[in-house]
MARVO-898574 format. One record per atom (N, C-alpha, C): residue number from 0; residue in three letters; chain; atom name; x, y negated, z negated. Coordinates in Angstrom, 3 decimals, padded with zeros to 6 digits, m for minus. Each point is the difference from the previous one (the first is absolute). Example, Ala and Ser with C-alpha at 12.3 -4.5 7.8 and 13.67 -1.06 7.14 Angstrom:
<rs>
- 0, Ala, A, N, 013.190, 005.690, m007.800
- 0, Ala, A, CA, m000.890, m001.190, 000.000
- 0, Ala, A, C, 000.900, m001.200, 000.000
- 1, Ser, A, N, m000.350, m001.050, 000.720
- 1, Ser, A, CA, 000.820, m001.190, m000.060
- 1, Ser, A, C, m000.770, m001.090, m000.730
</rs>
This chain:
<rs>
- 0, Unk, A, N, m011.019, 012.111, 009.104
- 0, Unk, A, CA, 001.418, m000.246, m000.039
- 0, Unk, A, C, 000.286, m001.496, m000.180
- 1, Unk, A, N, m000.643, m000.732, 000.838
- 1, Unk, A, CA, 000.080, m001.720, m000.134
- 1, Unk, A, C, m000.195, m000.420, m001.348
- 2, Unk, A, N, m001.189, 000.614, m001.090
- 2, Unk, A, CA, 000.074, m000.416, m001.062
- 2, Unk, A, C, 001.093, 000.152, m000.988
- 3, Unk, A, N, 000.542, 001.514, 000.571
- 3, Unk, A, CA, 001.155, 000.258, m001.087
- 3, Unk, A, C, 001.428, m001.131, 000.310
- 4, Unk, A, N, 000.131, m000.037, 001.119
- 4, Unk, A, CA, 000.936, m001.270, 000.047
- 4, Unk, A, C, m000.580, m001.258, m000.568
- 5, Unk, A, N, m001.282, m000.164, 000.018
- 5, Unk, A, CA, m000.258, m001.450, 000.011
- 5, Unk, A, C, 000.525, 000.067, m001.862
- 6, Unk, A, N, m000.455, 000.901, m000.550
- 6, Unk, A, CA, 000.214, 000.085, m001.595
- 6, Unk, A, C, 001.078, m000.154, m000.390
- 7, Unk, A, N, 000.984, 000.716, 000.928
- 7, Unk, A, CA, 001.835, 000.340, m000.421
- 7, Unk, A, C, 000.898, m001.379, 000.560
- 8, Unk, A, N, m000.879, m000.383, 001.022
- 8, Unk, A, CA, 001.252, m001.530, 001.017
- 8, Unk, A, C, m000.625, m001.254, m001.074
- 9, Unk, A, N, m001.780, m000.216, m000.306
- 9, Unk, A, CA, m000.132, m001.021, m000.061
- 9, Unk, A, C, m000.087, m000.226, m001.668
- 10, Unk, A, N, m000.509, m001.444, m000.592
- 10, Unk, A, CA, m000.271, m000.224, m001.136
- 10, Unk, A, C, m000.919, 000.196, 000.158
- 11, Unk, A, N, m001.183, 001.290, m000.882
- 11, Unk, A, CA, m001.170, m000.333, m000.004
- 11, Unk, A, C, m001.381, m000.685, m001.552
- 12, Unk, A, N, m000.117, m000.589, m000.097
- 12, Unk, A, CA, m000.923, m000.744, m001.081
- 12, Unk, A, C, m001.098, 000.831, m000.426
- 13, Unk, A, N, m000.516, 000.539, 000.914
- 13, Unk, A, CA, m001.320, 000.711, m000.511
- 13, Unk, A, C, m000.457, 001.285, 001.510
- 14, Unk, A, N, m000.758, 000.291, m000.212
- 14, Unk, A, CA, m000.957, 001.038, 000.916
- 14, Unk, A, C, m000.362, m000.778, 001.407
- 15, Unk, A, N, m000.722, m001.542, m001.019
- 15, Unk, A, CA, m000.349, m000.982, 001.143
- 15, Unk, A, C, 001.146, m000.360, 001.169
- 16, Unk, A, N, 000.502, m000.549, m000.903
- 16, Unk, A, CA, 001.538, m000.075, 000.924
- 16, Unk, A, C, 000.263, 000.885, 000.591
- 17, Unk, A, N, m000.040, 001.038, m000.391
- 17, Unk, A, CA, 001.140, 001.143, 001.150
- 17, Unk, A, C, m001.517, m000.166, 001.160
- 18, Unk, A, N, m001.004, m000.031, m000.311
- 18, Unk, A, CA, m001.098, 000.145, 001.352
- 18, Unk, A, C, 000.168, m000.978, 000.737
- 19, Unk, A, N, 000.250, m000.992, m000.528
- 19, Unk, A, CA, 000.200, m001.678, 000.821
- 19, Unk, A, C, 001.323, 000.170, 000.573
- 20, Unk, A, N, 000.922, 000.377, m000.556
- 20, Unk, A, CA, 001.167, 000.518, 001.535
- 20, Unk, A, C, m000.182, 001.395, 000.976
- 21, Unk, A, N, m000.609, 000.494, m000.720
- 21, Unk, A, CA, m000.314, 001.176, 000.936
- 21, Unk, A, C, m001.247, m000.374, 001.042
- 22, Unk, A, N, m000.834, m001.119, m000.236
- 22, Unk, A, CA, m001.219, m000.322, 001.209
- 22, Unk, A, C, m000.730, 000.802, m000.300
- 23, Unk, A, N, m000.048, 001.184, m001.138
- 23, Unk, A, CA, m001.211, 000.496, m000.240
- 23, Unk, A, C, m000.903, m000.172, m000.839
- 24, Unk, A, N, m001.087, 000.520, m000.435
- 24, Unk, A, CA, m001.053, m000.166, m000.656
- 24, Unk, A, C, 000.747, 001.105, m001.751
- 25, Unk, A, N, m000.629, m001.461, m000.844
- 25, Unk, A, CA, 000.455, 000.438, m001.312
- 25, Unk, A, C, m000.517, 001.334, m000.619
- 26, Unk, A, N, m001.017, 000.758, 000.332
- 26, Unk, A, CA, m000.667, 000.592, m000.340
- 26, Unk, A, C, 000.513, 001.632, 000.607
- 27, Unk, A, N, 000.422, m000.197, 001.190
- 27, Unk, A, CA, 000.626, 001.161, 001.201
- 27, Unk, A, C, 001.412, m000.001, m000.603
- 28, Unk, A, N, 000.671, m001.479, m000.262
- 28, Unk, A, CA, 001.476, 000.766, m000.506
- 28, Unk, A, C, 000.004, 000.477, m001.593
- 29, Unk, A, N, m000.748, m000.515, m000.809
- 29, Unk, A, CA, m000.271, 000.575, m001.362
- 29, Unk, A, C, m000.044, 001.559, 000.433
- 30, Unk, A, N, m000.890, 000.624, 000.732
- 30, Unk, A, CA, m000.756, 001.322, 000.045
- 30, Unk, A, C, 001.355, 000.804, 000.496
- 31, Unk, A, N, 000.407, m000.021, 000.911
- 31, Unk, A, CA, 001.608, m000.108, 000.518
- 31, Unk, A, C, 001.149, 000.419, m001.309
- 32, Unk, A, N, m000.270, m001.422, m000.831
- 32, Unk, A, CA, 001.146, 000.277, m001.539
- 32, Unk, A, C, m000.959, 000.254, m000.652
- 33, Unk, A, N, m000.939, 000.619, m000.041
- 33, Unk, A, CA, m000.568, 001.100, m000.892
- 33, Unk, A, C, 000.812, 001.376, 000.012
- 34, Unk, A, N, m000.138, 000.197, 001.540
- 34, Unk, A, CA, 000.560, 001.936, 000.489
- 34, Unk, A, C, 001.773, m000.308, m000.412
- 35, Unk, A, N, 000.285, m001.163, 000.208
- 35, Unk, A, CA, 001.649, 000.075, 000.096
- 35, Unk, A, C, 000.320, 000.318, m001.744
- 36, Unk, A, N, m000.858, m000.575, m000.281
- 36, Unk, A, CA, m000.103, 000.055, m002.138
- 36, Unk, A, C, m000.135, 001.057, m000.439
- 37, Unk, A, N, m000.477, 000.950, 000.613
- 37, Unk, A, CA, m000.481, 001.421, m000.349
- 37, Unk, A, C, 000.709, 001.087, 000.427
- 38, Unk, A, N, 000.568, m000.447, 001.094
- 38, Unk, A, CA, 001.278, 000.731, 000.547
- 38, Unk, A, C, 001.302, m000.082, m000.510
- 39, Unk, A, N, 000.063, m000.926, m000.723
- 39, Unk, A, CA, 001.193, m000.521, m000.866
- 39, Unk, A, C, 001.144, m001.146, 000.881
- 40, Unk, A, N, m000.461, m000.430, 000.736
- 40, Unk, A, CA, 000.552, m000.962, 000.949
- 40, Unk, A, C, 000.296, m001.381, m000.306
- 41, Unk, A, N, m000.944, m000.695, m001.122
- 41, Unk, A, CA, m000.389, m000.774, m000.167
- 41, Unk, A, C, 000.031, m000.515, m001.449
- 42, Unk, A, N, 000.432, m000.919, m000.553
- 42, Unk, A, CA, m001.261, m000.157, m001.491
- 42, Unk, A, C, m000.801, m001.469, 000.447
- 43, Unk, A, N, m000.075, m000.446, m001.423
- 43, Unk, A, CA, m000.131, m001.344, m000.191
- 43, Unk, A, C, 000.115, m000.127, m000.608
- 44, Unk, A, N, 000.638, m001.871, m000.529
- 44, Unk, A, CA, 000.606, m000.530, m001.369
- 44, Unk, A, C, m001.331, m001.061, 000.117
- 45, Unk, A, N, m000.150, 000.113, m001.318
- 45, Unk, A, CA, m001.206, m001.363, m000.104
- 45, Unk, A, C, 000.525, m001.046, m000.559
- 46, Unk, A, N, m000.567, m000.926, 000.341
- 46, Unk, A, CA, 000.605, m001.243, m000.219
- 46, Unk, A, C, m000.739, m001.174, m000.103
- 47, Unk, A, N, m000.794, m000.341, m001.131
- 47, Unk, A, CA, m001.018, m000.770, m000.407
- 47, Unk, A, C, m000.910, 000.684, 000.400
- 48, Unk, A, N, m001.489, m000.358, 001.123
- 48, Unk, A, CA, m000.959, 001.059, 000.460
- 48, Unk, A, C, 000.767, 000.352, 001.282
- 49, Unk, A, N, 000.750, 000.039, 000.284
- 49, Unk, A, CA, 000.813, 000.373, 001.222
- 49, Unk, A, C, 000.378, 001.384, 000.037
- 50, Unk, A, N, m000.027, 001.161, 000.978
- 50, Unk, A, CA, 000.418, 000.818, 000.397
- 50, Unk, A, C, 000.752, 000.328, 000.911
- 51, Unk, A, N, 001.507, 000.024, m000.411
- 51, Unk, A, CA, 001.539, m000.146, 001.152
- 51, Unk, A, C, 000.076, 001.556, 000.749
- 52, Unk, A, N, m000.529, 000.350, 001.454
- 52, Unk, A, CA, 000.675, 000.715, m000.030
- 52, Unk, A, C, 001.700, 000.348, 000.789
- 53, Unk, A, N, 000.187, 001.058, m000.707
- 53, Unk, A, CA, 001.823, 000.012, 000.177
- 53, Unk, A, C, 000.525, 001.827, m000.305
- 54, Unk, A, N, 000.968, m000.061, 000.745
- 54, Unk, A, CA, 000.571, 001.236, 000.622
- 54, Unk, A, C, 000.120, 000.951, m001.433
- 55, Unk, A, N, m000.377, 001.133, 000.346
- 55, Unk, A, CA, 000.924, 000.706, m001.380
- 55, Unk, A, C, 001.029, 000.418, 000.199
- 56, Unk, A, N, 000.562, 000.697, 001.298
- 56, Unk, A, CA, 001.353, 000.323, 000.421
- 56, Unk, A, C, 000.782, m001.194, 000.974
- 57, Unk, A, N, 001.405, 000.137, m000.092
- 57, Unk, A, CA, 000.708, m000.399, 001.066
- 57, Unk, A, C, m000.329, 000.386, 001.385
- 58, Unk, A, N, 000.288, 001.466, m000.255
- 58, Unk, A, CA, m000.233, 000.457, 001.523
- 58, Unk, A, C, m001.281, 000.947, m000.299
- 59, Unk, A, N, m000.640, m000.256, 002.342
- 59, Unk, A, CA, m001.497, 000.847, m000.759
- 59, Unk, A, C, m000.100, 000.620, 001.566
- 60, Unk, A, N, 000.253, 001.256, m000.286
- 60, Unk, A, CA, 000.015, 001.451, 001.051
- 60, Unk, A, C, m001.712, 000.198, 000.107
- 61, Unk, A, N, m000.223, m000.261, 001.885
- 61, Unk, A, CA, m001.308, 000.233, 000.270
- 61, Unk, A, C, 000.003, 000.904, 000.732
- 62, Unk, A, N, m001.102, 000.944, m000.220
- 62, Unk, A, CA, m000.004, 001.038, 000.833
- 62, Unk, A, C, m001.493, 000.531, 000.904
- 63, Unk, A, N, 000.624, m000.167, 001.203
- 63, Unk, A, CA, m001.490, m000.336, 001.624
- 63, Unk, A, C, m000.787, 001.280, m000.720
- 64, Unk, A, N, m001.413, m000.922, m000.049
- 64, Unk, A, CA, m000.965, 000.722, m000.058
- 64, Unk, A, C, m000.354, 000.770, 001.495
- 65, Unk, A, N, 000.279, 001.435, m000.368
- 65, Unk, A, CA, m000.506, 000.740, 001.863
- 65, Unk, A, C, m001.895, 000.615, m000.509
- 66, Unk, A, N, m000.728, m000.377, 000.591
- 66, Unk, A, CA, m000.974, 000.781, 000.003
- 66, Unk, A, C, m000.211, 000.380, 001.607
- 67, Unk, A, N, m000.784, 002.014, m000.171
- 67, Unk, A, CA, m000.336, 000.400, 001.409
- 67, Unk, A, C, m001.305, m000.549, 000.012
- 68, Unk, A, N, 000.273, m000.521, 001.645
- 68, Unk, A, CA, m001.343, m000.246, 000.666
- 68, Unk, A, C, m000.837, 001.242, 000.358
- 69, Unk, A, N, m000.955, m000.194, m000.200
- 69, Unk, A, CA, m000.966, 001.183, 000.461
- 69, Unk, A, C, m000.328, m000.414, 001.363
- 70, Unk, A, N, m000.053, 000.742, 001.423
- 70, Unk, A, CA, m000.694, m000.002, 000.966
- 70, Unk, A, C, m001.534, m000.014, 000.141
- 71, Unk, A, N, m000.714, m001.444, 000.692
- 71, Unk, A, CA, m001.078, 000.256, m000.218
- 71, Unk, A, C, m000.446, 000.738, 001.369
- 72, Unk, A, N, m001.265, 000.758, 000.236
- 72, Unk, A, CA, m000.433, 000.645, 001.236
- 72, Unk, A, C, m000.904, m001.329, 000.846
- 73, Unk, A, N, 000.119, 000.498, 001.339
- 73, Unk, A, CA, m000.099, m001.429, 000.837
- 73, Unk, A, C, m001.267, 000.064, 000.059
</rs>
C-alpha cells in the first residue's frame, strides 16, 4: 500500500528512486512492480534508460486477501 501512495503523492524519477524513498532494497521493490504490472496496476513510461513507474487508474479498489488456516495437530 505505501508504495502505491509513494507513486501517486510523490515525483518519482526512476525504480531507484521510488526504493530510496521507500528505504527499501531496489531489487524487492522492482519484484513488487513486477506483480502490480501484471495485474494491471501499474505501467511504466521510459525515459532515456529510465523506467517511471506510475498509476494506471485514478482510483484502485483492493480487495483483503482471506486465506483458511489449516489447524495443525499438537
Amino acid at each position: 500500500m505505501e508504495l502505491i501512495q509513494t507513486i501517486r503523492d510523490e515525483e518519482i524519477e526512476s525504480i531507484r528512486d521510488l526504493a530510496r524513498k521507500l528505504g527499501r532494497k531496489e531489487n524487492v521493490v522492482y519484484d513488487d512492480l513486477k506483480l502490480l504490472f501484471e495485474e494491471g496496476v501499474i505501467d511504466f513510461e521510459e525515459e532515456s534508460n529510465r523506467k517511471i513507474p506510475v498509476l494506471r487508474h485514478e482510483n484502485i479498489w483492493i480487495r483483503p486477501l482471506v486465506l483458511e488456516r489449516k489447524k495443525v495437530p499438537a
